[in-house]
Residue, then its C-alpha position, 0 to 999 in steps of 0.5 A: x194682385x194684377x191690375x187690368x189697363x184701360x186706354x181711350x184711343x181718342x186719348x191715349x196719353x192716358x190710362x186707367x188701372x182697375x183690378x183684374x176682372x173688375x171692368x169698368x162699370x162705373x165710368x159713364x163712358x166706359x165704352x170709350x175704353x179699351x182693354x189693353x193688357x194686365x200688370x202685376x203689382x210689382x210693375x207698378x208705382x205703389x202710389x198707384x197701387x194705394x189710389x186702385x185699391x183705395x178708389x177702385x181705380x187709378x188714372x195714369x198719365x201714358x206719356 
């Protein structure tokens, strides 16, 4: 599974992962994100991983 990242420019120390395709629909503003490329699973923490699935989305500190 891939996972599209988000950035906000107007905080770059975080991002936040949601599954490839999936948008982020349901972020009130989601027109403060910016796509910023995809990751396959293998790449990522697996904690992460259990919170997009779990969530639909995950938080992660950029930095």
């Amino acid at each position: 599974m891939d996972y599209d990242l988000y950035i906000n420019p107007k905080k770059p120390s975080v991002g936040i992962y949601v599954r490839k395709g999936a948008g982020l629909p349901d972020l009130a503003d989601a027109k403060d994100w910016v796509f910023d490329g995809t990751s396959a699973q293998a790449n990522l923490p697996p904690q992460l991983v259990k919170e997009i699935e779990a969530n639909g989305h995950a938080f992660r500190n950029m930095d």
